[in-house]
N, C-alpha and C positions, 0 to 999 in steps of 0.2 A: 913751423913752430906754432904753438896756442899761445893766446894773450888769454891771460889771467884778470878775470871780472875785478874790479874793485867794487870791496864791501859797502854795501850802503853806508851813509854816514851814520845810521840810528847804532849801527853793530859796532861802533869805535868805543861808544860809551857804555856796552856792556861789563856787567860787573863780572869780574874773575877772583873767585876769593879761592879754590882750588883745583889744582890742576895737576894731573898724571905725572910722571916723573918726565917723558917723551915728549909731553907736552912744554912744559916749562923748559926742557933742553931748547925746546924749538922756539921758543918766546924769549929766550934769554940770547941765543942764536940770533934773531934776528934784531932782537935791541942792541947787540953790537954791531952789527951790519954785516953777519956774514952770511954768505949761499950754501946750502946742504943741499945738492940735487943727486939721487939716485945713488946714496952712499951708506952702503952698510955698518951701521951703527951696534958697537959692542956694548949695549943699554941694556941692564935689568930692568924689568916694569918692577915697580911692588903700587898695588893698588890701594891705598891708606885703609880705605872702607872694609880691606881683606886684613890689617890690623889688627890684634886684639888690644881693647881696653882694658885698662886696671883701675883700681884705686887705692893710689901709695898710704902704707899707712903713716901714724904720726909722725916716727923717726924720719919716714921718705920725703912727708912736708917740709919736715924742718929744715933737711938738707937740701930740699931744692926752692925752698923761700928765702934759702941764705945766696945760693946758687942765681935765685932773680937780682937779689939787689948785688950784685957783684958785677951783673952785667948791664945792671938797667942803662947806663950811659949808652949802651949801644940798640937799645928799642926806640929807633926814632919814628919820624914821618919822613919821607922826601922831602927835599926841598928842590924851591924853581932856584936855576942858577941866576946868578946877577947879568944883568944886560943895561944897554944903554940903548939912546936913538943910532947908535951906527951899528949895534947890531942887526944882523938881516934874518928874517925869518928862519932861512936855511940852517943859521948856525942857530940860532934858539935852539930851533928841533934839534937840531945834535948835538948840544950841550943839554938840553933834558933826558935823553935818552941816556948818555953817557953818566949822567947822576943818577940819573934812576938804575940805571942797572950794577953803578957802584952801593947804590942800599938794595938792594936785591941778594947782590953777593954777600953785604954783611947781614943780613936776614939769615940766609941761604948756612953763615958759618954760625950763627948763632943756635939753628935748628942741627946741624949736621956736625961739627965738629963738637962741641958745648954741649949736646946732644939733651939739646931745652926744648919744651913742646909749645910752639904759638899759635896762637887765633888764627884763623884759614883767614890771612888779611888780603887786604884789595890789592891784586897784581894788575888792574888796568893802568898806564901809565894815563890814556884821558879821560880816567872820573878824578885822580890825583888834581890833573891840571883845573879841574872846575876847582875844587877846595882851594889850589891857590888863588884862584880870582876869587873867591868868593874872601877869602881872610886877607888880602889885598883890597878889596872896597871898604870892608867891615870896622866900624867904630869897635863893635865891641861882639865876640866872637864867644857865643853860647853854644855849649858842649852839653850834651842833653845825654843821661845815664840814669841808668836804670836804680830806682829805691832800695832794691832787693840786694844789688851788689855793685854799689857804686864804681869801685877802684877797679871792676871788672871790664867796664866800658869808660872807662877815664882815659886818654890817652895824655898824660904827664908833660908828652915833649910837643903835643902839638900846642901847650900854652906856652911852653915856650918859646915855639916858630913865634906865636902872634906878635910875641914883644921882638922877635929879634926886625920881624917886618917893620914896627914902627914901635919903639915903647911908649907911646901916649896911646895905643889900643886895650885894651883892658877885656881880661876874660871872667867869663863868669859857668859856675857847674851848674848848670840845674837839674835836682836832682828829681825825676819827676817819678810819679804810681809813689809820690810819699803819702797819700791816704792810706797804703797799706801799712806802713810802718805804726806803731805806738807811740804815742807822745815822749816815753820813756829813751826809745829806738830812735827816735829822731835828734834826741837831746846829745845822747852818745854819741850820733854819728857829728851832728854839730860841735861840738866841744871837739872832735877830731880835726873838723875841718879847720876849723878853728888855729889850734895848735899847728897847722901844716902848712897855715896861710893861704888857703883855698878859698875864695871867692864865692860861695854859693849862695843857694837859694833852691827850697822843699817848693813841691808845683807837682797838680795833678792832674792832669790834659782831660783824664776820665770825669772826675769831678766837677773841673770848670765847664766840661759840656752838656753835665749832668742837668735834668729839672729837677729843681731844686721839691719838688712836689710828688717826685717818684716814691712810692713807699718803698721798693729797693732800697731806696740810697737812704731812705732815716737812718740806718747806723751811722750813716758818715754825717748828720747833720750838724756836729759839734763841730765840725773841720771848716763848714761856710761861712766864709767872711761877709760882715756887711757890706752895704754898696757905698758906703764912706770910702773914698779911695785915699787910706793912709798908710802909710808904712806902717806895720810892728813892731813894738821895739825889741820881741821876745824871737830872736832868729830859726827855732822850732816850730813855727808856724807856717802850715803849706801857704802859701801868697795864691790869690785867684788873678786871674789873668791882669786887670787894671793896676793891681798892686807889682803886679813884674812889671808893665810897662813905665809902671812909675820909675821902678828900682834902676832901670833901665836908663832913664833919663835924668836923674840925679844927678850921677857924677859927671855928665856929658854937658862938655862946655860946647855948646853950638851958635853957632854966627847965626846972625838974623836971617832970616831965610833957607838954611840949610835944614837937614834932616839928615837925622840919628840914623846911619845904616846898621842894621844887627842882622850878624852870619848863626845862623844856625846848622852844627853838624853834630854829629855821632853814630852809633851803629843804626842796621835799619830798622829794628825789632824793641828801641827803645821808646819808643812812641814821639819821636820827633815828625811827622805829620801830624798825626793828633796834636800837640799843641800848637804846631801852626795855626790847625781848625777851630781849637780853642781859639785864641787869637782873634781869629780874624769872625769868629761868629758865622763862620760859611765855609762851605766845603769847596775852597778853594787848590787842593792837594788832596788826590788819594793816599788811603792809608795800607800799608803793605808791608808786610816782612818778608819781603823779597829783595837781596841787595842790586840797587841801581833801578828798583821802582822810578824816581824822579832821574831821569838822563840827562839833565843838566841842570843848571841852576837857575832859579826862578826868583825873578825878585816879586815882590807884593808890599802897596802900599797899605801899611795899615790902618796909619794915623794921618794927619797932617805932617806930624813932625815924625815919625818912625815909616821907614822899608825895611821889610824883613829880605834878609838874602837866604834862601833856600839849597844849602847843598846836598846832593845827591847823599843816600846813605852810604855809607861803606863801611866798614872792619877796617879798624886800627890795630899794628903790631902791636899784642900783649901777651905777657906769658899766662900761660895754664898748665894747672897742676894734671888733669888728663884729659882723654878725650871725652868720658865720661862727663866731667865735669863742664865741657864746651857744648856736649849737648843740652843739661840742667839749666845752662843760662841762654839756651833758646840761638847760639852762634850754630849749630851744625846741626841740619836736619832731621828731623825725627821719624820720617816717611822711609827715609832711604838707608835707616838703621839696622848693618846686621848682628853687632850685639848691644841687645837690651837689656842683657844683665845687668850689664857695671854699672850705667846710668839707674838703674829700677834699685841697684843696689844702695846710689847715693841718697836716694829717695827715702828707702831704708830707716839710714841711717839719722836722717834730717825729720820726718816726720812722723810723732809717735803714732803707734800703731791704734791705741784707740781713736786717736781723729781722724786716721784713715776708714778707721771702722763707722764711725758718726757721717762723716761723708758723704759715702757710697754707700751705709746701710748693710754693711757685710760683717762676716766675722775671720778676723784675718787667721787661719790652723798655725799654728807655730811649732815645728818640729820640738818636740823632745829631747834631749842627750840623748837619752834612750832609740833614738830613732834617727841620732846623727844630727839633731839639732846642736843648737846653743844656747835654747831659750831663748832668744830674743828673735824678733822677725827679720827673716833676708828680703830681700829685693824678690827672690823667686816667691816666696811665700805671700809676699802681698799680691804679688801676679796670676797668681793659680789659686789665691782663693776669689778675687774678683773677677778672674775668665771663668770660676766655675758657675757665681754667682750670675755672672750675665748670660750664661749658655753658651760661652765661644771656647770650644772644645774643633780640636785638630780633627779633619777627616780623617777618616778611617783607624785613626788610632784611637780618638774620644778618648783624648788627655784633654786639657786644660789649654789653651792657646794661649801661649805666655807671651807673646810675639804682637799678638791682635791686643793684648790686657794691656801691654807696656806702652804703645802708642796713646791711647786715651787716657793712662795715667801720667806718662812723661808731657803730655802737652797741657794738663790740668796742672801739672807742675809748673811748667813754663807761661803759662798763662794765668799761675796763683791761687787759682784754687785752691791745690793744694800749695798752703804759704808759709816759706822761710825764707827770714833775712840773714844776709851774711853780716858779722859783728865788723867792727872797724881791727883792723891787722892789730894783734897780741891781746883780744880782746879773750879773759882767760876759758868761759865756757858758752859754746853757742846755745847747748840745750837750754842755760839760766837766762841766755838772751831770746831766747823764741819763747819760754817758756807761758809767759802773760798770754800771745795770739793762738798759745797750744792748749788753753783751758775750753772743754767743753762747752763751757756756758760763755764764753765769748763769741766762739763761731758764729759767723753772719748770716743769718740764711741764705744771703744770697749767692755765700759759697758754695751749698748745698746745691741750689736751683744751676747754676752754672756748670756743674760738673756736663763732661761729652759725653757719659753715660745717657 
Protein backbone atom coordinates (compact mmCIF):
# COMPACT_ATOMS: atom_id res chain seq x y z
CA UNK A 1 0.00 0.00 0.00
CA UNK A 2 1.36 3.99 -0.33
CA UNK A 3 1.12 6.34 2.61
CA UNK A 4 -0.37 9.49 1.44
CA UNK A 5 2.05 12.81 2.28
CA UNK A 6 0.34 15.10 4.54
CA UNK A 7 -0.03 18.64 3.21
CA UNK A 8 2.02 21.17 4.42
CA UNK A 9 0.57 23.12 6.99
CA UNK A 10 0.74 26.56 4.84
CA UNK A 11 -2.03 24.52 2.19
CA UNK A 12 -4.65 24.15 5.17
CA UNK A 13 -5.12 27.83 5.08
CA UNK A 14 -5.59 28.20 1.47
CA UNK A 15 -8.53 30.14 0.29
CA UNK A 16 -11.19 28.07 -1.56
CA UNK A 17 -13.94 30.39 -2.84
CA UNK A 18 -14.71 28.11 -5.99
CA UNK A 19 -14.76 24.80 -6.75
CA UNK A 20 -15.83 22.25 -9.61
CA UNK A 21 -18.89 20.45 -8.88
CA UNK A 22 -16.37 16.84 -8.28
CA UNK A 23 -14.42 18.84 -6.33
CA UNK A 24 -16.82 20.08 -3.75
CA UNK A 25 -18.45 16.32 -3.82
CA UNK A 26 -15.17 15.25 -2.72
CA UNK A 27 -14.77 18.11 0.06
CA UNK A 28 -18.16 17.76 1.25
CA UNK A 29 -17.36 13.81 1.31
CA UNK A 30 -14.77 14.08 3.37
CA UNK A 31 -16.12 16.72 5.85
CA UNK A 32 -18.47 14.14 6.74
CA UNK A 33 -15.96 11.44 7.15
CA UNK A 34 -16.55 9.21 4.38
CA UNK A 35 -13.88 7.01 1.89
CA UNK A 36 -14.52 7.23 -1.90
CA UNK A 37 -11.67 4.85 -3.10
CA UNK A 38 -11.85 3.68 -6.81
CA UNK A 39 -15.67 4.24 -7.28
CA UNK A 40 -17.50 5.14 -10.27
CA UNK A 41 -19.07 8.15 -9.77
CA UNK A 42 -22.52 9.09 -11.82
CA UNK A 43 -21.45 13.12 -11.58
CA UNK A 44 -22.10 15.66 -14.33
CA UNK A 45 -19.15 18.33 -14.32
CA UNK A 46 -20.74 21.56 -15.43
CA UNK A 47 -17.79 24.12 -15.37
CA UNK A 48 -19.36 27.62 -14.04
CA UNK A 49 -16.79 29.47 -16.17
CA UNK A 50 -18.59 27.47 -19.21
CA UNK A 51 -21.83 29.33 -17.91
CA UNK A 52 -23.44 32.02 -19.66
CA UNK A 53 -23.93 35.52 -18.01
CA UNK A 54 -26.92 37.66 -18.29
CA UNK A 55 -28.31 40.66 -16.98
CA UNK A 56 -31.79 40.35 -15.48
CA UNK A 57 -33.69 43.06 -16.51
CA UNK A 58 -35.92 45.34 -14.14
CA UNK A 59 -38.97 43.04 -13.62
CA UNK A 60 -36.09 40.12 -13.12
CA UNK A 61 -34.57 42.51 -10.16
CA UNK A 62 -37.45 42.97 -8.53
CA UNK A 63 -38.34 39.48 -8.41
CA UNK A 64 -35.25 38.22 -7.26
CA UNK A 65 -34.49 41.34 -4.65
CA UNK A 66 -37.95 40.23 -3.15
CA UNK A 67 -36.57 36.49 -3.64
CA UNK A 68 -33.22 37.68 -1.35
CA UNK A 69 -35.03 39.16 1.47
CA UNK A 70 -37.32 36.19 1.91
CA UNK A 71 -34.35 34.09 2.41
CA UNK A 72 -31.98 36.34 3.89
CA UNK A 73 -32.53 34.44 7.42
CA UNK A 74 -30.73 31.78 5.94
CA UNK A 75 -27.20 33.67 4.56
CA UNK A 76 -25.22 33.24 7.50
CA UNK A 77 -21.46 32.78 8.55
CA UNK A 78 -20.49 29.51 10.33
CA UNK A 79 -20.49 29.34 13.61
CA UNK A 80 -17.74 27.46 16.06
CA UNK A 81 -19.83 25.02 18.17
CA UNK A 82 -19.89 25.63 21.97
CA UNK A 83 -17.31 23.65 24.01
CA UNK A 84 -16.18 23.58 27.35
CA UNK A 85 -12.73 22.64 29.33
CA UNK A 86 -13.95 18.79 29.06
CA UNK A 87 -14.08 19.01 25.62
CA UNK A 88 -11.18 17.18 23.84
CA UNK A 89 -9.68 18.50 20.89
CA UNK A 90 -10.86 15.43 18.89
CA UNK A 91 -14.50 16.14 19.46
CA UNK A 92 -13.97 20.05 18.67
CA UNK A 93 -12.81 18.97 15.39
CA UNK A 94 -15.75 16.94 14.82
CA UNK A 95 -18.18 19.05 15.98
CA UNK A 96 -16.67 21.97 13.61
CA UNK A 97 -16.74 19.90 10.73
CA UNK A 98 -20.16 18.53 11.49
CA UNK A 99 -21.54 22.48 11.54
CA UNK A 100 -19.68 23.34 8.92
CA UNK A 101 -20.83 21.04 6.53
CA UNK A 102 -24.56 21.42 8.00
CA UNK A 103 -24.02 25.48 6.48
CA UNK A 104 -22.67 24.17 3.49
CA UNK A 105 -25.69 22.09 2.79
CA UNK A 106 -27.98 25.04 3.48
CA UNK A 107 -25.69 27.29 1.14
CA UNK A 108 -25.60 24.31 -1.21
CA UNK A 109 -30.03 24.50 -0.97
CA UNK A 110 -30.01 28.05 -1.22
CA UNK A 111 -27.93 27.96 -4.65
CA UNK A 112 -29.45 24.74 -6.05
CA UNK A 113 -33.00 24.32 -5.01
CA UNK A 114 -34.05 28.38 -4.49
CA UNK A 115 -32.02 28.58 -7.51
CA UNK A 116 -30.31 32.02 -5.92
CA UNK A 117 -26.94 33.04 -7.32
CA UNK A 118 -24.06 33.62 -4.32
CA UNK A 119 -20.65 35.27 -4.01
CA UNK A 120 -17.93 32.32 -4.71
CA UNK A 121 -17.66 32.49 -0.68
CA UNK A 122 -14.89 30.90 1.51
CA UNK A 123 -15.27 26.93 1.58
CA UNK A 124 -12.05 26.55 3.61
CA UNK A 125 -13.21 25.32 7.00
CA UNK A 126 -9.50 26.68 8.47
CA UNK A 127 -9.43 30.50 7.25
CA UNK A 128 -13.40 30.28 8.97
CA UNK A 129 -11.61 28.96 12.18
CA UNK A 130 -8.94 32.13 12.19
CA UNK A 131 -12.24 34.81 12.01
CA UNK A 132 -13.64 32.87 14.94
CA UNK A 133 -10.52 33.67 16.98
CA UNK A 134 -10.03 36.68 15.77
CA UNK A 135 -14.02 37.82 16.72
CA UNK A 136 -13.48 35.83 20.07
CA UNK A 137 -10.50 38.11 21.19
CA UNK A 138 -11.98 41.25 19.52
CA UNK A 139 -13.62 44.36 21.72
CA UNK A 140 -14.86 45.47 18.70
CA UNK A 141 -15.06 43.92 15.21
CA UNK A 142 -14.57 46.13 12.06
CA UNK A 143 -15.97 45.06 8.89
CA UNK A 144 -14.37 47.01 6.10
CA UNK A 145 -16.54 47.41 2.48
CA UNK A 146 -16.19 48.88 -0.16
CA UNK A 147 -17.66 52.92 -0.82
CA UNK A 148 -18.91 51.97 -4.14
CA UNK A 149 -21.39 49.20 -2.97
CA UNK A 150 -21.43 48.96 0.52
CA UNK A 151 -24.33 46.16 1.30
CA UNK A 152 -22.35 44.18 -1.46
CA UNK A 153 -19.44 43.35 0.93
CA UNK A 154 -21.57 43.77 4.30
CA UNK A 155 -22.14 40.63 5.70
CA UNK A 156 -25.52 41.38 8.00
CA UNK A 157 -25.07 38.13 10.15
CA UNK A 158 -21.70 38.23 10.90
CA UNK A 159 -22.58 41.33 13.23
CA UNK A 160 -24.67 39.44 14.56
CA UNK A 161 -22.46 36.30 15.34
CA UNK A 162 -20.23 39.25 17.28
CA UNK A 163 -23.15 40.05 19.83
CA UNK A 164 -24.27 36.43 19.96
CA UNK A 165 -20.31 35.77 21.18
CA UNK A 166 -20.58 38.41 23.82
CA UNK A 167 -23.19 41.42 23.50
CA UNK A 168 -20.77 43.98 25.18
CA UNK A 169 -18.67 43.59 21.62
CA UNK A 170 -19.62 46.18 19.38
CA UNK A 171 -19.46 46.44 15.63
CA UNK A 172 -18.51 48.94 13.57
CA UNK A 173 -18.95 49.34 9.13
CA UNK A 174 -16.22 51.14 7.78
CA UNK A 175 -16.94 52.15 4.87
CA UNK A 176 -13.64 52.95 3.19
CA UNK A 177 -12.46 54.57 -1.00
CA UNK A 178 -15.45 57.15 0.66
CA UNK A 179 -13.08 59.89 -1.00
CA UNK A 180 -14.60 58.60 -4.09
CA UNK A 181 -18.10 59.21 -3.15
CA UNK A 182 -19.68 63.17 -3.13
CA UNK A 183 -20.44 64.84 -0.18
CA UNK A 184 -24.02 64.52 -1.41
CA UNK A 185 -23.49 60.38 -1.84
CA UNK A 186 -22.23 60.01 1.35
CA UNK A 187 -25.01 62.02 3.17
CA UNK A 188 -27.51 59.36 1.50
CA UNK A 189 -25.83 56.58 2.17
CA UNK A 190 -25.41 57.90 6.00
CA UNK A 191 -28.95 58.88 6.59
CA UNK A 192 -29.47 55.00 5.37
CA UNK A 193 -27.24 53.69 7.73
CA UNK A 194 -28.61 55.54 9.92
CA UNK A 195 -32.24 54.57 9.73
CA UNK A 196 -30.99 50.70 9.76
CA UNK A 197 -29.04 51.19 12.94
CA UNK A 198 -25.67 50.43 11.39
CA UNK A 199 -22.69 51.54 13.09
CA UNK A 200 -20.34 53.23 10.77
CA UNK A 201 -17.98 55.35 9.75
CA UNK A 202 -16.50 56.95 5.90
CA UNK A 203 -12.40 56.14 5.93
CA UNK A 204 -10.08 56.35 3.03
CA UNK A 205 -6.95 54.03 3.42
CA UNK A 206 -5.85 55.82 -0.04
CA UNK A 207 -5.99 59.10 1.28
CA UNK A 208 -4.83 58.68 4.79
CA UNK A 209 -1.53 57.38 3.10
CA UNK A 210 -1.66 59.88 0.64
CA UNK A 211 1.12 63.18 0.96
CA UNK A 212 -0.86 65.48 1.59
CA UNK A 213 1.48 67.64 -0.97
CA UNK A 214 1.02 65.32 -4.01
CA UNK A 215 -0.61 67.52 -6.78
CA UNK A 216 -2.69 64.33 -7.65
CA UNK A 217 -4.50 64.37 -4.83
CA UNK A 218 -5.39 68.44 -4.69
CA UNK A 219 -8.84 67.38 -5.85
CA UNK A 220 -9.23 65.45 -2.76
CA UNK A 221 -7.75 68.39 -0.56
CA UNK A 222 -11.27 69.40 0.92
CA UNK A 223 -11.59 65.70 2.40
CA UNK A 224 -8.20 66.37 4.76
CA UNK A 225 -8.75 66.72 8.25
CA UNK A 226 -6.68 68.69 10.40
CA UNK A 227 -4.14 67.19 12.83
CA UNK A 228 -6.56 68.31 15.78
CA UNK A 229 -7.60 64.78 16.78
CA UNK A 230 -11.45 65.53 17.24
CA UNK A 231 -14.45 63.88 16.37
CA UNK A 232 -16.95 65.50 13.72
CA UNK A 233 -20.11 66.05 14.63
CA UNK A 234 -21.11 65.96 10.80
CA UNK A 235 -21.13 61.81 10.30
CA UNK A 236 -20.53 62.53 6.33
CA UNK A 237 -17.13 63.21 6.91
CA UNK A 238 -14.32 60.66 5.85
CA UNK A 239 -12.35 60.35 9.51
CA UNK A 240 -8.36 60.15 8.93
CA UNK A 241 -6.84 57.51 10.71
CA UNK A 242 -6.32 59.40 14.44
CA UNK A 243 -9.93 60.25 14.21
CA UNK A 244 -11.07 56.37 13.79
CA UNK A 245 -8.83 55.45 16.42
CA UNK A 246 -10.38 57.77 18.47
CA UNK A 247 -13.82 56.64 17.50
CA UNK A 248 -12.61 53.43 18.35
CA UNK A 249 -11.90 54.20 21.84
CA UNK A 250 -14.71 56.13 22.96
CA UNK A 251 -17.11 53.86 23.73
CA UNK A 252 -14.66 51.24 25.13
CA UNK A 253 -14.60 50.96 28.70
CA UNK A 254 -11.12 49.62 29.49
CA UNK A 255 -9.47 48.50 32.87
CA UNK A 256 -6.25 50.22 33.72
CA UNK A 257 -3.93 48.47 31.87
CA UNK A 258 -5.58 46.63 29.22
CA UNK A 259 -6.01 47.33 25.56
CA UNK A 260 -8.61 47.98 23.19
CA UNK A 261 -8.36 44.67 20.92
CA UNK A 262 -9.96 45.54 17.32
CA UNK A 263 -10.71 42.60 14.59
CA UNK A 264 -10.60 43.63 11.44
CA UNK A 265 -12.39 41.46 8.40
CA UNK A 266 -13.98 41.64 5.03
CA UNK A 267 -13.60 40.75 1.51
CA UNK A 268 -9.95 40.72 0.14
CA UNK A 269 -10.22 43.45 -2.61
CA UNK A 270 -11.83 45.92 -0.19
CA UNK A 271 -8.65 47.45 0.87
CA UNK A 272 -8.50 46.08 4.39
CA UNK A 273 -4.62 45.91 4.20
CA UNK A 274 -4.23 49.25 3.10
CA UNK A 275 -5.93 50.63 6.00
CA UNK A 276 -4.01 48.50 8.26
CA UNK A 277 -0.98 50.42 6.59
CA UNK A 278 -2.69 53.40 7.00
CA UNK A 279 -2.85 52.70 10.58
CA UNK A 280 0.00 51.65 11.50
CA UNK A 281 2.09 54.33 9.14
CA UNK A 282 4.38 51.16 7.94
CA UNK A 283 4.03 48.55 5.70
CA UNK A 284 3.51 46.28 8.16
CA UNK A 285 0.82 43.79 5.78
CA UNK A 286 0.93 43.30 2.12
CA UNK A 287 -1.64 44.39 0.13
CA UNK A 288 -3.39 41.83 -2.33
CA UNK A 289 -6.56 41.03 -3.89
CA UNK A 290 -5.97 37.67 -3.77
CA UNK A 291 -8.24 35.80 -1.19
CA UNK A 292 -6.03 34.28 1.81
CA UNK A 293 -3.16 36.83 1.01
CA UNK A 294 -2.81 36.97 4.93
CA UNK A 295 -2.85 32.94 6.07
CA UNK A 296 -3.69 33.57 9.33
CA UNK A 297 -4.13 36.26 11.77
CA UNK A 298 -1.80 38.69 12.69
CA UNK A 299 -2.08 40.66 15.68
CA UNK A 300 -0.19 44.32 15.64
CA UNK A 301 0.31 46.71 18.31
CA UNK A 302 -0.57 49.95 17.32
CA UNK A 303 -0.91 52.07 19.98
CA UNK A 304 -0.28 51.68 23.73
CA UNK A 305 -3.73 51.14 24.21
CA UNK A 306 -5.07 49.54 20.78
CA UNK A 307 -3.86 45.76 18.96
CA UNK A 308 -5.18 45.45 15.85
CA UNK A 309 -6.24 41.71 15.08
CA UNK A 310 -5.74 40.94 11.40
CA UNK A 311 -7.97 38.36 9.68
CA UNK A 312 -7.36 36.71 6.76
CA UNK A 313 -9.51 38.15 3.77
CA UNK A 314 -12.21 35.95 2.71
CA UNK A 315 -15.94 36.25 0.85
CA UNK A 316 -18.80 36.28 2.81
CA UNK A 317 -22.15 34.41 1.74
CA UNK A 318 -24.09 37.23 -0.21
CA UNK A 319 -26.64 37.18 -2.88
CA UNK A 320 -25.95 38.48 -6.40
CA UNK A 321 -28.05 39.59 -8.98
CA UNK A 322 -25.49 37.91 -11.76
CA UNK A 323 -22.34 36.72 -12.58
CA UNK A 324 -21.86 39.83 -14.49
CA UNK A 325 -22.33 41.84 -11.77
CA UNK A 326 -19.77 39.77 -9.26
CA UNK A 327 -17.30 40.52 -11.82
CA UNK A 328 -18.10 44.61 -11.79
CA UNK A 329 -17.48 44.40 -7.99
CA UNK A 330 -14.06 43.04 -8.56
CA UNK A 331 -15.33 39.24 -6.50
CA UNK A 332 -14.65 37.07 -9.60
CA UNK A 333 -11.75 37.28 -11.81
CA UNK A 334 -11.41 39.26 -14.80
CA UNK A 335 -8.19 37.42 -16.39
CA UNK A 336 -10.03 34.19 -16.52
CA UNK A 337 -13.19 35.64 -18.04
CA UNK A 338 -14.92 33.88 -20.94
CA UNK A 339 -17.76 36.28 -21.34
CA UNK A 340 -16.98 39.73 -21.38
CA UNK A 341 -20.03 40.89 -22.71
CA UNK A 342 -22.53 40.89 -19.93
CA UNK A 343 -20.00 42.41 -17.46
CA UNK A 344 -18.72 45.33 -20.52
CA UNK A 345 -22.47 45.41 -21.00
CA UNK A 346 -23.07 46.50 -17.28
CA UNK A 347 -20.53 48.98 -17.77
CA UNK A 348 -22.72 50.19 -20.53
CA UNK A 349 -25.31 50.73 -18.90
CA UNK A 350 -23.70 52.48 -15.56
CA UNK A 351 -21.28 54.90 -17.43
CA UNK A 352 -22.43 57.51 -19.90
CA UNK A 353 -20.79 57.26 -22.93
CA UNK A 354 -19.24 60.56 -23.19
CA UNK A 355 -17.03 60.16 -20.12
CA UNK A 356 -16.03 57.06 -21.43
CA UNK A 357 -15.16 59.07 -24.46
CA UNK A 358 -13.16 61.98 -22.24
CA UNK A 359 -11.28 59.18 -20.52
CA UNK A 360 -9.82 57.19 -23.01
CA UNK A 361 -9.88 60.04 -25.72
CA UNK A 362 -12.01 57.85 -28.04
CA UNK A 363 -15.12 58.07 -29.82
CA UNK A 364 -17.41 55.54 -28.89
CA UNK A 365 -19.63 54.39 -33.04
CA UNK A 366 -22.96 53.81 -31.69
CA UNK A 367 -25.06 51.47 -33.98
CA UNK A 368 -27.95 52.89 -35.72
CA UNK A 369 -31.61 51.51 -35.68
CA UNK A 370 -30.75 51.42 -38.99
CA UNK A 371 -27.97 49.25 -38.67
CA UNK A 372 -29.52 47.16 -35.75
CA UNK A 373 -28.56 49.53 -33.17
CA UNK A 374 -30.68 51.18 -30.40
CA UNK A 375 -29.01 54.23 -30.24
CA UNK A 376 -27.68 54.05 -27.14
CA UNK A 377 -24.21 52.43 -26.51
CA UNK A 378 -23.78 48.46 -25.87
CA UNK A 379 -21.04 47.03 -23.80
CA UNK A 380 -19.75 45.70 -27.40
CA UNK A 381 -19.70 49.06 -28.89
CA UNK A 382 -17.60 50.67 -26.17
CA UNK A 383 -15.21 47.47 -26.65
CA UNK A 384 -14.56 47.63 -30.43
CA UNK A 385 -14.30 51.21 -30.48
CA UNK A 386 -11.50 51.26 -27.78
CA UNK A 387 -9.73 47.96 -29.16
CA UNK A 388 -9.92 49.85 -32.52
CA UNK A 389 -8.55 52.84 -31.04
CA UNK A 390 -5.62 51.12 -29.19
CA UNK A 391 -4.60 48.85 -32.24
CA UNK A 392 -5.75 45.50 -30.54
CA UNK A 393 -7.37 44.02 -33.42
CA UNK A 394 -7.66 39.76 -33.48
CA UNK A 395 -5.10 37.95 -35.67
CA UNK A 396 -5.69 37.09 -38.85
CA UNK A 397 -9.14 38.27 -38.85
CA UNK A 398 -8.32 42.22 -38.01
CA UNK A 399 -11.54 42.81 -36.06
CA UNK A 400 -11.32 44.61 -33.11
CA UNK A 401 -10.34 42.49 -30.05
CA UNK A 402 -13.15 42.89 -27.72
CA UNK A 403 -11.66 40.31 -25.35
CA UNK A 404 -8.11 42.10 -24.96
CA UNK A 405 -10.63 45.84 -24.76
CA UNK A 406 -12.76 44.36 -21.95
CA UNK A 407 -9.89 43.37 -19.54
CA UNK A 408 -8.45 46.96 -19.22
CA UNK A 409 -11.82 48.47 -19.37
CA UNK A 410 -13.43 46.02 -16.64
CA UNK A 411 -10.60 46.42 -14.34
CA UNK A 412 -10.48 50.52 -14.76
CA UNK A 413 -14.00 49.78 -13.60
CA UNK A 414 -13.06 47.72 -10.67
CA UNK A 415 -10.34 49.81 -9.70
CA UNK A 416 -12.64 53.31 -10.34
CA UNK A 417 -11.57 54.70 -12.90
CA UNK A 418 -14.07 54.44 -14.60
CA UNK A 419 -16.59 55.53 -11.36
CA UNK A 420 -20.01 54.36 -10.16
CA UNK A 421 -21.69 54.32 -6.98
CA UNK A 422 -24.35 51.97 -6.18
CA UNK A 423 -27.52 54.16 -4.52
CA UNK A 424 -28.64 52.74 -0.91
CA UNK A 425 -31.60 49.74 -1.88
CA UNK A 426 -35.04 51.63 -3.43
CA UNK A 427 -32.94 54.55 -4.00
CA UNK A 428 -35.39 55.74 -7.16
CA UNK A 429 -32.65 56.58 -10.07
CA UNK A 430 -29.02 55.65 -10.08
CA UNK A 431 -28.31 57.80 -13.21
CA UNK A 432 -29.54 61.11 -10.88
CA UNK A 433 -27.40 59.55 -8.30
CA UNK A 434 -24.08 59.30 -10.23
CA UNK A 435 -25.02 62.00 -12.09
CA UNK A 436 -22.78 65.18 -10.15
CA UNK A 437 -19.19 62.58 -10.64
CA UNK A 438 -20.67 61.95 -14.37
CA UNK A 439 -20.14 65.91 -15.29
CA UNK A 440 -17.27 66.34 -17.62
CA UNK A 441 -15.93 69.17 -15.69
CA UNK A 442 -15.71 67.22 -12.64
CA UNK A 443 -13.52 64.49 -13.78
CA UNK A 444 -10.15 64.31 -11.87
CA UNK A 445 -7.47 64.11 -13.91
CA UNK A 446 -6.15 61.75 -12.18
CA UNK A 447 -8.83 59.46 -13.45
CA UNK A 448 -7.50 60.27 -16.72
CA UNK A 449 -3.59 59.51 -15.90
CA UNK A 450 -4.72 56.11 -14.24
CA UNK A 451 -6.38 54.57 -16.79
CA UNK A 452 -4.21 50.68 -17.90
CA UNK A 453 -4.30 52.08 -21.28
Amino acid sequence: FTTQAKPAAWTKLASVTQEKDLDEFLATAELAGTDFTAERLNTKIINPNEQSTYIPSEDEVKKLKTKHTANKDQLIVPRRPQWDETTTPQQLEAMEKENFLEWRRLLANLQEKQDLLLTPFERNLEVWRQLWRVLERSDIVIQIVDARNPLMFRSEDLEAYVKEIDPNKKNLLLVNKADLLTEKQRKIWADYFSANNISFAFFSAALSSADPEDDDLQHLSSLVLSDEVTLPSDPVTVLNTEQLELLCLKDAHLQEGSKLQIGLVGYPNVGKSSTINALTKAKKVSVSATPGKTKHFQTIHLTDQIILCDCPGLVFPNFALSRAELVCNGVLPIDQLRDYASPAALVAQRIPKEVIEAIYDIKVHVKSEAEGGQGEPTGRDILASYAAARGFMTSGKGIPDESRAARYILKDYVNGVLLFIHPPPNYPDFKEFNAEIHKIENLPVTRKQQTAS
